[in-house]
Rosetta silent file (secondary structure, phi, psi, omega in degrees, C-alpha in Angstrom):
SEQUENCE: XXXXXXXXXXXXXXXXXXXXXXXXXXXXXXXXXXXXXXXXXXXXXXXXXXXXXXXXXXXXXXXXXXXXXXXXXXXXXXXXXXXXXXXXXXXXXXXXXXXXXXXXXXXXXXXXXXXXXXXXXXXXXXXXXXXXXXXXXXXXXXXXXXXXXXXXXXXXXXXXXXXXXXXXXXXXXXXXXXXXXXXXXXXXXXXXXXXXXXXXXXXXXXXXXXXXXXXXXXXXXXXXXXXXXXXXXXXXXXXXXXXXXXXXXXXXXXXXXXXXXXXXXXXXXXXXXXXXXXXXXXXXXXXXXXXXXXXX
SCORE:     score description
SCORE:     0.000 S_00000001
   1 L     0.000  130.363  163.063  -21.325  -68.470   47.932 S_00000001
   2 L   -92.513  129.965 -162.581  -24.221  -66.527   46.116 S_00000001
   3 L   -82.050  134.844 -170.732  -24.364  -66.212   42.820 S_00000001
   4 L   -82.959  115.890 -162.461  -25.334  -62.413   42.058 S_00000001
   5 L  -107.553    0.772 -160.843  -28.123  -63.231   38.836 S_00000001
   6 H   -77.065  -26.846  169.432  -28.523  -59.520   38.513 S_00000001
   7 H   -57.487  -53.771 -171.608  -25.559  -59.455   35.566 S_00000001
   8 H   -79.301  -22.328  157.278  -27.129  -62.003   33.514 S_00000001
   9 H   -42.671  -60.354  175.688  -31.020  -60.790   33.902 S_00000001
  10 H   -31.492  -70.649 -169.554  -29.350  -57.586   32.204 S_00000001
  11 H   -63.199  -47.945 -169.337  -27.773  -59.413   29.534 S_00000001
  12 H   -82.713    5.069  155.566  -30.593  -61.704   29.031 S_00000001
  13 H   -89.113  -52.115  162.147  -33.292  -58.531   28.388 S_00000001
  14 H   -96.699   33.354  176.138  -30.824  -57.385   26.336 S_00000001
  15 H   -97.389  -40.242  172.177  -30.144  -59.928   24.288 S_00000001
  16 H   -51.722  -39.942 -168.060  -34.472  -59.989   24.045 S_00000001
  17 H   -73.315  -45.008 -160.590  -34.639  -56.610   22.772 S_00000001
  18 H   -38.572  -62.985 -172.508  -31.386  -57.229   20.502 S_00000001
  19 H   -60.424  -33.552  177.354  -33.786  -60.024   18.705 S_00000001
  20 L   -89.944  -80.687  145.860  -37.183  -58.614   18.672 S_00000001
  21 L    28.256  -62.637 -167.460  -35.761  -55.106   17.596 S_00000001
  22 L  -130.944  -49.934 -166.161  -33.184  -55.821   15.035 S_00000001
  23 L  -109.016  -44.225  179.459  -32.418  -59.354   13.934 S_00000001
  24 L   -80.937   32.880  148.032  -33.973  -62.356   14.951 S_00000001
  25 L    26.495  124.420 -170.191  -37.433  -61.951   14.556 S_00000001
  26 L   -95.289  117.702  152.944  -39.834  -65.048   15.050 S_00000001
  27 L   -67.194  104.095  171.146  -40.137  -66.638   11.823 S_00000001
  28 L   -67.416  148.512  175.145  -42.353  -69.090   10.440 S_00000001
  29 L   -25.986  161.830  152.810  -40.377  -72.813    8.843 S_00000001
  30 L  -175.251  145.491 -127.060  -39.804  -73.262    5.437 S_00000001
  31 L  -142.007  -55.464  137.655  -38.068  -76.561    4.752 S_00000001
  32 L  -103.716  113.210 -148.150  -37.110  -75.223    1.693 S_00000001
  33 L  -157.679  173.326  178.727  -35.489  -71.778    1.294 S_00000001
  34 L  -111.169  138.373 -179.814  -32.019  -70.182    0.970 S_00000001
  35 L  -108.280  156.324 -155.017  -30.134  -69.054    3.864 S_00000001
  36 L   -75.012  -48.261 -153.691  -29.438  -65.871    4.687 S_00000001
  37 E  -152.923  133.929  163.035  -27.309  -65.960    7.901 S_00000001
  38 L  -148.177  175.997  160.869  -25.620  -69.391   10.183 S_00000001
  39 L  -118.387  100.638 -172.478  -23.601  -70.294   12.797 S_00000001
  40 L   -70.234   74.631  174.707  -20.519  -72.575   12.403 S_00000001
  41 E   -41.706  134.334  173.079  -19.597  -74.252   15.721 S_00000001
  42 L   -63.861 -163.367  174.401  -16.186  -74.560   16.069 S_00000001
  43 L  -110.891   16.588 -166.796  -14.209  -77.448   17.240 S_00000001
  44 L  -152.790  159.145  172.903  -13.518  -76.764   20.678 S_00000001
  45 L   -64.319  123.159 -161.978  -16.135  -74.669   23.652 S_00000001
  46 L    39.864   84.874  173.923  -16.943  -71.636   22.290 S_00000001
  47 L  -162.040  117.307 -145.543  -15.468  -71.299   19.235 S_00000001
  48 E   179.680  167.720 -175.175  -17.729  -71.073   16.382 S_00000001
  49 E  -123.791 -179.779  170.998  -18.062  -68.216   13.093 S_00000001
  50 L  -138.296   77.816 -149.402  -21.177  -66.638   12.768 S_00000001
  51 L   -85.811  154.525  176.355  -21.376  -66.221    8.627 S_00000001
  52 E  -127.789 -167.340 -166.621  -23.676  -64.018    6.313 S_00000001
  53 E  -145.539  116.600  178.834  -24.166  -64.780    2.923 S_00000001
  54 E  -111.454   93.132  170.983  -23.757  -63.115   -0.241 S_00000001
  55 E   -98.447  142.578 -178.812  -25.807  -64.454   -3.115 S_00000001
  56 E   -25.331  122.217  149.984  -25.641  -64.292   -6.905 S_00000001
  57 E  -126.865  173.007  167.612  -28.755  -63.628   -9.505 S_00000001
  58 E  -146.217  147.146  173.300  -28.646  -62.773  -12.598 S_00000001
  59 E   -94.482  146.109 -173.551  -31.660  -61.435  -15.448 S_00000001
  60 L   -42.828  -31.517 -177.429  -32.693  -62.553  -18.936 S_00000001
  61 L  -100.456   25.344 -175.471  -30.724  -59.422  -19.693 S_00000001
  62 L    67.943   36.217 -177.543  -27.079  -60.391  -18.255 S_00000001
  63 L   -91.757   94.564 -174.085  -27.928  -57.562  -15.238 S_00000001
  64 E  -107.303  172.447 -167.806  -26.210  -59.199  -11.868 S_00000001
  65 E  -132.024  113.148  167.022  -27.390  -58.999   -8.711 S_00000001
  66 E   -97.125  141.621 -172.559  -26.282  -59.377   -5.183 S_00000001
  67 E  -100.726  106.356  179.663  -28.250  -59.912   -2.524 S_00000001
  68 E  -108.220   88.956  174.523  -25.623  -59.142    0.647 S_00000001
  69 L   -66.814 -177.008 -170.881  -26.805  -59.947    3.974 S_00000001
  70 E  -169.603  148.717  168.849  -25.473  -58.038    7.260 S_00000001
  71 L  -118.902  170.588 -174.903  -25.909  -58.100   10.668 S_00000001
  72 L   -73.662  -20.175  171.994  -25.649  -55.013   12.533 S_00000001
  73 E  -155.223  163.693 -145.221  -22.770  -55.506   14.455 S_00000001
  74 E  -165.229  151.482  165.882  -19.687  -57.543   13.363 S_00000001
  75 L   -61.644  145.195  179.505  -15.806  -57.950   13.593 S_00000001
  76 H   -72.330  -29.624  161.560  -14.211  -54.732   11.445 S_00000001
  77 H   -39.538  -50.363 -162.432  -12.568  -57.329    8.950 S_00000001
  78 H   -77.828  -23.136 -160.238  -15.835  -58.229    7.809 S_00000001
  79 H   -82.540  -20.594  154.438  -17.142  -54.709    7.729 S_00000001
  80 H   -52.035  -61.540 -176.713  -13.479  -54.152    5.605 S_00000001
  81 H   -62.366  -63.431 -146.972  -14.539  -57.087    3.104 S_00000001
  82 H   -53.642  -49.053 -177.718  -18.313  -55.781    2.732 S_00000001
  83 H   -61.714  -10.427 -155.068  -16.473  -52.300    1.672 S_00000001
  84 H  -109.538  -21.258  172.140  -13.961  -53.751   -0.600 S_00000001
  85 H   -70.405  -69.359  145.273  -16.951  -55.634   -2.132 S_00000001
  86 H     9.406  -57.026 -164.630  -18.778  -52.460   -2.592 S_00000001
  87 H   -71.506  -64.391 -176.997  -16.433  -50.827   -4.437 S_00000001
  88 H   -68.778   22.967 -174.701  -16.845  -52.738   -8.283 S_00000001
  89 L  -109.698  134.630  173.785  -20.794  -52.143   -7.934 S_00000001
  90 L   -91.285   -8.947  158.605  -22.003  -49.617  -10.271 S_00000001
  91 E  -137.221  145.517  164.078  -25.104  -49.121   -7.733 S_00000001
  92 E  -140.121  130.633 -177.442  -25.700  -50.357   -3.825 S_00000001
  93 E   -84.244  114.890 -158.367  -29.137  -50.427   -2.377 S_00000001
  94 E  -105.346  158.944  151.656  -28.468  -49.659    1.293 S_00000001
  95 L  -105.560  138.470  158.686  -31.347  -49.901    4.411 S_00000001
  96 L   156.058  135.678  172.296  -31.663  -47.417    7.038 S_00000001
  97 L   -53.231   68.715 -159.789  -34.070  -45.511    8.617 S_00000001
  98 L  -179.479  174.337  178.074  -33.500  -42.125    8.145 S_00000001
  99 L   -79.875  161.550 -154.609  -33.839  -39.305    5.731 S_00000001
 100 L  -115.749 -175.894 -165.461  -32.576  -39.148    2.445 S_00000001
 101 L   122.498  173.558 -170.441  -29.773  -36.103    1.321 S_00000001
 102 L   -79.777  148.104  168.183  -26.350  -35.165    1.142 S_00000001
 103 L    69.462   14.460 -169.357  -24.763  -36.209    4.924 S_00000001
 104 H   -64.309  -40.763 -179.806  -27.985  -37.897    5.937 S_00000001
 105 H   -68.293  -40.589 -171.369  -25.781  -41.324    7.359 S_00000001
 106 H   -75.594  -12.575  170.814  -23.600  -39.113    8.962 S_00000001
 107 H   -56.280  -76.355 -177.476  -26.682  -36.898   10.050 S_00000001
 108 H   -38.002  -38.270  179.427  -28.065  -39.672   11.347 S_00000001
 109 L   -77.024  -28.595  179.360  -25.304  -41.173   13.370 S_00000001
 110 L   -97.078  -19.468 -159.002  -25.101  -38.044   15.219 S_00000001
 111 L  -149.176   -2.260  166.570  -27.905  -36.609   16.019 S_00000001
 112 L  -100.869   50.626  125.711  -30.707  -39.776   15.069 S_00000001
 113 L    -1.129   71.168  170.778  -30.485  -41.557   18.491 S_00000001
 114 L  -146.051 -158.422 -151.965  -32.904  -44.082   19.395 S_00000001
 115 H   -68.172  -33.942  163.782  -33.858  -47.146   21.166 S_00000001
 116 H   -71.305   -7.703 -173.498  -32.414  -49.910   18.242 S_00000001
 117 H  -108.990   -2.653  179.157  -29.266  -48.078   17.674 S_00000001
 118 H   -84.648  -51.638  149.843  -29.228  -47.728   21.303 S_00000001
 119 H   -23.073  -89.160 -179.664  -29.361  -51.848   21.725 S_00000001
 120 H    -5.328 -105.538  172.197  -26.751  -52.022   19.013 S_00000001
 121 H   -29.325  -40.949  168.122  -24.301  -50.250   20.583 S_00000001
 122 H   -54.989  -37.668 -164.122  -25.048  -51.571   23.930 S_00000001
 123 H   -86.986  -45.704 -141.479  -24.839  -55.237   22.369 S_00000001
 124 H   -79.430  -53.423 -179.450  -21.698  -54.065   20.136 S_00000001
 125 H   -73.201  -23.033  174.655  -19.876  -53.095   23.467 S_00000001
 126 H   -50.734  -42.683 -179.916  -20.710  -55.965   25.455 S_00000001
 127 H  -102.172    0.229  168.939  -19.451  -58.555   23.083 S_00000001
 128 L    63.026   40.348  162.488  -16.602  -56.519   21.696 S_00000001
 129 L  -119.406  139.220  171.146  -18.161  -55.896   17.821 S_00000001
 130 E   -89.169  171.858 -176.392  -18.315  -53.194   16.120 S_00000001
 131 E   -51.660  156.604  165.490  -21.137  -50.924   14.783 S_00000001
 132 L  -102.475  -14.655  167.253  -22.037  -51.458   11.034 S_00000001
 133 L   -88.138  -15.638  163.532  -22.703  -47.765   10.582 S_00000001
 134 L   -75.669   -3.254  170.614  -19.638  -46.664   11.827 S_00000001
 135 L  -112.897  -64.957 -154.575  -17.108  -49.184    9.565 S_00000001
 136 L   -61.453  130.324  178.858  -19.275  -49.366    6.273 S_00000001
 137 L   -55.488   99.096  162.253  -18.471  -46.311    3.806 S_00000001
 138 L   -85.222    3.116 -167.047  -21.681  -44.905    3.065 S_00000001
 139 L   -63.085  -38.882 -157.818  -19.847  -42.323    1.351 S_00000001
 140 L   -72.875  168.825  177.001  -19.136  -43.203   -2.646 S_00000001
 141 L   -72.471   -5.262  167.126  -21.754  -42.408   -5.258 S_00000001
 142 L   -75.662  -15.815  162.200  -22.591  -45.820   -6.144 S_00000001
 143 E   -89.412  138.201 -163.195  -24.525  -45.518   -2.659 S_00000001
 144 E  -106.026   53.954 -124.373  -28.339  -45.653   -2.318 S_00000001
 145 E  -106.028  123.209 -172.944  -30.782  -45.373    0.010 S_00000001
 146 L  -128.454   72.868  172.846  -33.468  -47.614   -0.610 S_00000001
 147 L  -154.456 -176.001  150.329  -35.471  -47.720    2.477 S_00000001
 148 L   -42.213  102.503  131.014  -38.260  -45.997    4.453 S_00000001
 149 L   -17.759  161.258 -177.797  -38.105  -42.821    5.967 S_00000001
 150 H   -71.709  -27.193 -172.896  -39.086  -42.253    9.691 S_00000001
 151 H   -96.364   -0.393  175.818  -42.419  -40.597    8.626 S_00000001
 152 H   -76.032  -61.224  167.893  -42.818  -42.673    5.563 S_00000001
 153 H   -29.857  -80.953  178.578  -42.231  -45.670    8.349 S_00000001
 154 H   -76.113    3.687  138.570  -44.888  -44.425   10.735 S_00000001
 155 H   -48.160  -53.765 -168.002  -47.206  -43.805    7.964 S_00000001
 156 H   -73.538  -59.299 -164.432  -47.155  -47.745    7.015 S_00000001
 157 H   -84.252    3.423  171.862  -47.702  -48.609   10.268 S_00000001
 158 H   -67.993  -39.962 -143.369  -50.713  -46.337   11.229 S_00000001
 159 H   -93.812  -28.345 -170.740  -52.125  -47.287    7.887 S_00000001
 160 L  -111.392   10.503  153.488  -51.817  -51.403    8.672 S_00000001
 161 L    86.863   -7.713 -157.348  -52.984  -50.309   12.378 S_00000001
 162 L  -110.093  165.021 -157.784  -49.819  -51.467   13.835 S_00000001
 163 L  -172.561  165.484 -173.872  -47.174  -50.024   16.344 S_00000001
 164 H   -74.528  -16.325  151.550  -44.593  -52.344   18.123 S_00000001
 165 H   -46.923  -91.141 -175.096  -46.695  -54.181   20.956 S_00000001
 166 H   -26.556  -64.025 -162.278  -49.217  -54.831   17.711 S_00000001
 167 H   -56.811  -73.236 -179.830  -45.890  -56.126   15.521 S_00000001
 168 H   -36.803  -58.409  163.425  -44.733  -58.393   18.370 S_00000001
 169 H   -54.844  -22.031  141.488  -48.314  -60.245   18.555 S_00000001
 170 H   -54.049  -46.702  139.929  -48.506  -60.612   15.293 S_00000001
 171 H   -26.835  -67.884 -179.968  -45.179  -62.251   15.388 S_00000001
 172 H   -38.235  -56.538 -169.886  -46.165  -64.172   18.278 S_00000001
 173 H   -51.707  -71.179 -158.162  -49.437  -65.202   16.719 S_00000001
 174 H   -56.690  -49.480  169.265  -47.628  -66.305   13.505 S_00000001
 175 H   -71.632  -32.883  169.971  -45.095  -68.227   14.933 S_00000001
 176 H   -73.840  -51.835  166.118  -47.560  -70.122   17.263 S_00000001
 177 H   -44.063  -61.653  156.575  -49.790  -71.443   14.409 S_00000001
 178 H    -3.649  -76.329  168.270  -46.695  -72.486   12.951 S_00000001
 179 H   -75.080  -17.079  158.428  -45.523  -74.647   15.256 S_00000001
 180 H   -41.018  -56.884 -165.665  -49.260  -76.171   15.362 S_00000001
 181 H   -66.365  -37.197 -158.725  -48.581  -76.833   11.543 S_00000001
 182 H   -98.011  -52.059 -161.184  -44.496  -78.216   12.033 S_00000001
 183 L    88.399    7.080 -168.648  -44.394  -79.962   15.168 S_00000001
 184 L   -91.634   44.935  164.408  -41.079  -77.780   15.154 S_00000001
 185 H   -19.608  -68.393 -159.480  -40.788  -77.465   19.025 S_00000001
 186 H   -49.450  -59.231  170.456  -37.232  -77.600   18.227 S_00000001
 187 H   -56.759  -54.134 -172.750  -36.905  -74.257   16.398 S_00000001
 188 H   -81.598    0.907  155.907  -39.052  -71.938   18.189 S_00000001
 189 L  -101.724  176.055 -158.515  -37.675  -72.711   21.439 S_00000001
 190 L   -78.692 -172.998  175.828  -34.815  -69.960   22.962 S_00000001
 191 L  -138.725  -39.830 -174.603  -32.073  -71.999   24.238 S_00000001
 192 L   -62.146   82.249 -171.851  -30.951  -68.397   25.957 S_00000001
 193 L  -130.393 -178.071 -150.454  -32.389  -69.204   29.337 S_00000001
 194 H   -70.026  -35.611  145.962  -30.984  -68.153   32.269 S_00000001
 195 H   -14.228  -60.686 -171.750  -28.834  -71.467   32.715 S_00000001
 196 H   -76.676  -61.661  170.599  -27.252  -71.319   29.608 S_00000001
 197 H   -54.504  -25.300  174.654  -25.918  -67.431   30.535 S_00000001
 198 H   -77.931  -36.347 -159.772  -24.828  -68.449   33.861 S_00000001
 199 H   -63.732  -20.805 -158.243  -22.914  -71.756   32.505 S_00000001
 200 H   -91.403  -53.304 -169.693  -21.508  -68.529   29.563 S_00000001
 201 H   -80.123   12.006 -171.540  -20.702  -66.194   32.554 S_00000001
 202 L  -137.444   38.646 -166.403  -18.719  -68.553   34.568 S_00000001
 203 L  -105.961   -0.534  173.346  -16.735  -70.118   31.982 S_00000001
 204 L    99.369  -14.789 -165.860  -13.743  -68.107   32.630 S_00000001
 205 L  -145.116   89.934  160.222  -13.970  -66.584   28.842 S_00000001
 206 L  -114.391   14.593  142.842  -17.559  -64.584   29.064 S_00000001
 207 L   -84.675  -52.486 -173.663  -17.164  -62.777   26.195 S_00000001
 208 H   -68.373  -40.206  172.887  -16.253  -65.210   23.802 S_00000001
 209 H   -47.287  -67.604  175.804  -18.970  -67.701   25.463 S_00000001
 210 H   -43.501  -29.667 -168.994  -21.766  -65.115   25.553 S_00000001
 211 H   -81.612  -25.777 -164.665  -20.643  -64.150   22.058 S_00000001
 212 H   -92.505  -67.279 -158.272  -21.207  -67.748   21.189 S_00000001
 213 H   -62.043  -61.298 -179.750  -24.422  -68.371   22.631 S_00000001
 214 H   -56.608  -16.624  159.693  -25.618  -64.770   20.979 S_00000001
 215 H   -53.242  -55.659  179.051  -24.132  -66.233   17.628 S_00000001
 216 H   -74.234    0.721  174.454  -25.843  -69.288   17.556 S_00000001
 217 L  -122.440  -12.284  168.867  -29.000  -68.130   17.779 S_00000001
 218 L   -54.586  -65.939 -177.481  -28.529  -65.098   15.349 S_00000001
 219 H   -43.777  -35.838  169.950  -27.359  -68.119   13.067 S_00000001
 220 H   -67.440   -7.675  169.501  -31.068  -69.625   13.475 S_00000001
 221 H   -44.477  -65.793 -179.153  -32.400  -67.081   11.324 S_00000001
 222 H   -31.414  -24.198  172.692  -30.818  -68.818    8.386 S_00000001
 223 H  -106.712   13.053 -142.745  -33.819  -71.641    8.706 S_00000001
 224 L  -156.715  145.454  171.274  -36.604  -69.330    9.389 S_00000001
 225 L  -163.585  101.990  166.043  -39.066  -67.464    7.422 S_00000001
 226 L   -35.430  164.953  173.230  -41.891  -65.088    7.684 S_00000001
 227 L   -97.649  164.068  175.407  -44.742  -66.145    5.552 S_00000001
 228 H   -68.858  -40.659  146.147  -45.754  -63.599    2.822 S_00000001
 229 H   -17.788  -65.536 -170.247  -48.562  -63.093    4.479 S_00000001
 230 H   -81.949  -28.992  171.961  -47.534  -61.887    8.058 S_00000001
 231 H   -63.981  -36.103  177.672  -44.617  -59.892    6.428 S_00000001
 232 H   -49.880  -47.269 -169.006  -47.243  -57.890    4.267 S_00000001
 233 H   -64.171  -18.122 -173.541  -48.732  -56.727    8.133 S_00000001
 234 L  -107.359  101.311 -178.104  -45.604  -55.544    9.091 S_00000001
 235 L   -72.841   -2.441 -178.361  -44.680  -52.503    7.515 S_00000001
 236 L   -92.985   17.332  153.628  -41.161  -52.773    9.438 S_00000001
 237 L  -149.980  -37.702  148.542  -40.072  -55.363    7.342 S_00000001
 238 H   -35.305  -54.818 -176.904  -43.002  -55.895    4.408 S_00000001
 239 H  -101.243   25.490  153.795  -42.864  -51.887    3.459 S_00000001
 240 H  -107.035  -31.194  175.574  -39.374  -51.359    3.890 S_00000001
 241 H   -42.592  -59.223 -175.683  -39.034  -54.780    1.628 S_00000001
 242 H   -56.725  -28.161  166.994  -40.974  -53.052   -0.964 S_00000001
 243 H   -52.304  -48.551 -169.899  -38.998  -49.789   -0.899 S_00000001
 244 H   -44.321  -48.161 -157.529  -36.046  -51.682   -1.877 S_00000001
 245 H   -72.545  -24.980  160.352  -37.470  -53.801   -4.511 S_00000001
 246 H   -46.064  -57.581  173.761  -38.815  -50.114   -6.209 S_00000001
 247 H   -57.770  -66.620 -176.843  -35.051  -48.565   -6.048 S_00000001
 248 H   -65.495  -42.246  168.259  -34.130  -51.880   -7.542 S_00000001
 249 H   -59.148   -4.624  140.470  -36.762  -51.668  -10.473 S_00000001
 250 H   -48.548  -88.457  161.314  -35.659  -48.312  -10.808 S_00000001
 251 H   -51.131  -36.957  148.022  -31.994  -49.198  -11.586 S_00000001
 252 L   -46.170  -14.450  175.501  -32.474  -51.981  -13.833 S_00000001
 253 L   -89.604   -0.742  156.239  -33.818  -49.995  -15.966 S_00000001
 254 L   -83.111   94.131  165.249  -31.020  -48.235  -16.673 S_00000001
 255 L   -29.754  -34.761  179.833  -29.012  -50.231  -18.840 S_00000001
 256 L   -86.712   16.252  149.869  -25.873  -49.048  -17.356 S_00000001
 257 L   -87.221   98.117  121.864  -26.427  -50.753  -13.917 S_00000001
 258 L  -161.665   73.847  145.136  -25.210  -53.756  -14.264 S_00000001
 259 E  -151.089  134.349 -149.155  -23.902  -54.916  -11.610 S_00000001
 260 E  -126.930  148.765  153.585  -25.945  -54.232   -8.554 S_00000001
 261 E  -129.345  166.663  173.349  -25.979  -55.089   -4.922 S_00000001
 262 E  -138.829  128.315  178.715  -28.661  -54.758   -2.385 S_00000001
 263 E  -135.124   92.143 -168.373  -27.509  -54.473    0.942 S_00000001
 264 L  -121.790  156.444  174.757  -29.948  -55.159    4.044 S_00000001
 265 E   -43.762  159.096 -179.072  -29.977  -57.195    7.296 S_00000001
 266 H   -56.418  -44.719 -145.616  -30.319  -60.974    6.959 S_00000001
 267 H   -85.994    0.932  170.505  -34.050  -61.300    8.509 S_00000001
 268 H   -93.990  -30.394 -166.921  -35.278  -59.127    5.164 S_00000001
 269 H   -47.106  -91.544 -158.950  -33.201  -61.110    2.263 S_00000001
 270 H   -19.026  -35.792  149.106  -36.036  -63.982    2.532 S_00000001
 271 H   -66.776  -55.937  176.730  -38.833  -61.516    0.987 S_00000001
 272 H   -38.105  -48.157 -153.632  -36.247  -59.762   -1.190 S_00000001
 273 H   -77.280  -23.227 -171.996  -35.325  -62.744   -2.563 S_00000001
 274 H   -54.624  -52.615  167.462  -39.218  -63.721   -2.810 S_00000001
 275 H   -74.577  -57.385 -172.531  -39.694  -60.337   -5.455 S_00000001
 276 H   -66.969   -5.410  166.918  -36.827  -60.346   -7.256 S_00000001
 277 H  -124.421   17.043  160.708  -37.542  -63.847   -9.079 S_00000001
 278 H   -94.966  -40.545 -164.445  -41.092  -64.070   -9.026 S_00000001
 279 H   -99.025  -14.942  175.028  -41.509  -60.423   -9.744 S_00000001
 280 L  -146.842   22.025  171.195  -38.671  -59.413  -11.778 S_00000001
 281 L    34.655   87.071  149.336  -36.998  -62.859  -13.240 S_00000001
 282 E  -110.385  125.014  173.629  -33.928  -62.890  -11.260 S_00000001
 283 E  -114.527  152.381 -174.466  -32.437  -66.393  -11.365 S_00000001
 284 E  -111.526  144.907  144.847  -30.024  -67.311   -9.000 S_00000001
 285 E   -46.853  -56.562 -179.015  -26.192  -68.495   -9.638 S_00000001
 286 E  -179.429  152.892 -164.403  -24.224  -68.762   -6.573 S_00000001
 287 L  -131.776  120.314  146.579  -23.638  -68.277   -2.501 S_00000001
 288 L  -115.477  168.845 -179.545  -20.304  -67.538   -0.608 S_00000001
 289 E  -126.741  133.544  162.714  -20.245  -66.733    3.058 S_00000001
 290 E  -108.009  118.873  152.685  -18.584  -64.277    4.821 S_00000001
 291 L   -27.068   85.222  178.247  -17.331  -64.545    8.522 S_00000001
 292 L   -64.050  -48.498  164.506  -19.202  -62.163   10.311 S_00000001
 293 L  -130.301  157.682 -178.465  -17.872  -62.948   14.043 S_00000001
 294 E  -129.840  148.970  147.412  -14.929  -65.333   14.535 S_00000001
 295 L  -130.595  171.227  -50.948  -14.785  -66.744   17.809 S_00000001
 296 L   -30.050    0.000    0.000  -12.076  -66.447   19.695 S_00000001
């Protein structure tokens, strides 16, 4: 019998886009760092959590601060806990690409259409997760938007020369010296080769396999790090970092903020975390994890 390869060549380009597009990124090592995002194997084939992480800081002036990572698409329980977290924050610093204004997320959901939210969704139905802009409440007044605009966006990268063919080779670049420096063969190679997706589609369970296999490498993020360097070239994750950390040095300075959250994808925390205690003496306290995908 012939095996038809045509399913998983789909799925494995779009599981490529998923990663250079929204989460997984190519990172350079860092041996020591805090992580962001993992993947818990389970005890039995394919069965594993895929956890974010929401950590503590606090300032010389009792002001605390969470840094609350997210992936983009997630079981609705977790996207329940993130809101129910939400809720005691007297401000939360949100990301997303879009314009700022009254109905702008819901603007945005309807009528801003484009190629990463088109992924998303594509990825979200395939694996049976939902969206994160469609569960999280962008609604209460304690929400922030602390990001880029699109022409603020395509400002930075005209200005640093760069466009996404340019970001990916920079990436590319960055991670290849890297492994020159580490010897870390081990990190930087995919495991998502076309093997590994047939052995996922023909396991009798190819969502929860596939779901698995797309976990576990989401989950390598969590060990990974741009350098400060190559994130400053990249205004799609250097200057949107920098928006953030403005909105937060805005709101500390308001005595009555304090308690804060900032809440962007995992592959940004790792810079975030870089400003707020070098640059604005945030010490940190304490890390829980939330279950982001359960599998089964």
């Amino acid at each position: 019998m012939k095996y038809d390869h045509k399913p998983a060549n789909i799925f494995l380009g779009l599981v490529s886009l998923f990663f250079v597009c929204i989460q997984s990124t190519q990172f350079a090592h860092a041996q020591e760092a805090s992580r962001f995002i993992r993947f818990v194997p389970g005890v039995s084939d394919w069965n594993g959590e895929l956890q974010t992480s929401i950590i503590s800081f606090s300032d010389s002036l009792g002001t605390k601060l969470d840094l609350v990572s997210a992936v983009h698409l997630g079981d609705k329980e977790y996207y329940e806990q993130l809101n129910e977290e939400f809720r005691n924050k007297d401000i939360v610093l949100y990301e997303l690409i879009a314009e700022t204004g009254q109905g702008s997320i819901s603007n945005s959901m309807q009528t801003g259409f484009s190629p990463i939210s088109f992924i998303q969704k594509a990825m979200g139905s395939f694996l049976e997760l939902s969206f994160q802009l469609e569960q999280i409440d962008y609604s209460p007044r304690n929400f922030i938007h602390a990001d880029l605009n699109p022409s603020q966006l395509k400002k930075a990268m005209a200005v640093k020369d760069q466009n996404l063919f340019s970001t990916l080779i920079t990436l590319a670049a960055a991670q290849s010296a890297n492994g020159e420096r580490t010897g870390a063969s081990e990190i930087t190679n995919n495991p998502l080769d076309f093997m590994s997706l047939l052995n996922a589609l023909t396991s009798g369970d190819h969502i929860n396999s596939l779901k698995y296999l797309v976990g576990e490498e989401l989950g390598k993020a969590g060990g990974l790090r741009l350098t400060e360097g190559v994130e400053n070239q990249i205004p799609i994750l250097g200057g949107r970092n920098r928006a953030v950390i403005n909105r937060l040095a805005e709101a500390i300075s308001d005595s009555a903020n304090q308690s804060i959250a900032i809440f962007y994808g995992a592959a940004h925390m790792p810079g975030i975390e870089r400003s707020i205690t070098e640059e604005l003496g945030f010490e940190r306290e304490s890390q829980r994890w939330l279950p982001a995908w359960q599998i089964p």
